[in-house]
C-alpha positions as CSV (number, residue, x, y, z in Angstrom):
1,X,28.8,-10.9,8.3
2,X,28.7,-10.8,12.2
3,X,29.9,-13.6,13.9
4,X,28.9,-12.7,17.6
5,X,26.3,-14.3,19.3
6,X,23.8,-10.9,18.9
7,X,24.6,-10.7,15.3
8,X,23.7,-14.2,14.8
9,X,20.7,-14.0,16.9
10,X,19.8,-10.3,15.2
11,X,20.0,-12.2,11.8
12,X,17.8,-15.1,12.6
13,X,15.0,-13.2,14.0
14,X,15.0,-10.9,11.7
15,X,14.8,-13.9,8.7
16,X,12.0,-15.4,11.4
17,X,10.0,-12.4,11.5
18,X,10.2,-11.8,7.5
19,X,9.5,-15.3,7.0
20,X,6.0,-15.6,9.5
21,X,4.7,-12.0,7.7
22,X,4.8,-13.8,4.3
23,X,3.6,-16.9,5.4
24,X,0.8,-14.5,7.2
25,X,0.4,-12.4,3.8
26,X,0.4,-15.2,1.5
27,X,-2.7,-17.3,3.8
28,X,-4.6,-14.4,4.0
29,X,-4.8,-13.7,0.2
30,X,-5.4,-17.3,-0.7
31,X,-9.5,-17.1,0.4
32,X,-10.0,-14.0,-0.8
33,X,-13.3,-13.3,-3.1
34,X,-11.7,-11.3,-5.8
35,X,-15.1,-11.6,-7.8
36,X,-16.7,-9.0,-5.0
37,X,-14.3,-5.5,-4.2
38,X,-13.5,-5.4,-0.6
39,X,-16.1,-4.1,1.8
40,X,-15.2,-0.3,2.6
41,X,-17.1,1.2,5.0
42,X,-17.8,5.3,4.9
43,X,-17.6,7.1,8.3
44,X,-20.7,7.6,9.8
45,X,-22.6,10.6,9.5
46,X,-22.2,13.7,11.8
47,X,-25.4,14.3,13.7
48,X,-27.1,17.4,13.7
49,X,-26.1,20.1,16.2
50,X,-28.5,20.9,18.8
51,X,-29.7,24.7,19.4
């Protein structure tokens, strides 16, 4: 384990950051609809080229 101050600083952000995507994962899942798929959009259609 490091036990300089960028080590311990390294670990706890890292621990922060893995912690606030969950938490960020987990609210965003918990009002989800799972009765109706997810909305996916097709790319709109080319336009016809001009002569």
């Amino acid at each position: 384990m490091m036990k300089t101050p960028v080590g311990l600083v390294t670990v706890t952000l890292s621990a922060a950051i893995l912690l606030a995507a969950s938490l960020l994962i987990v609210t965003g899942t918990q009002g989800e609809d799972h009765a109706h798929p997810a909305h996916v959009t097709t790319p709109a259609a080319k336009p016809a080229p001009h002569r």
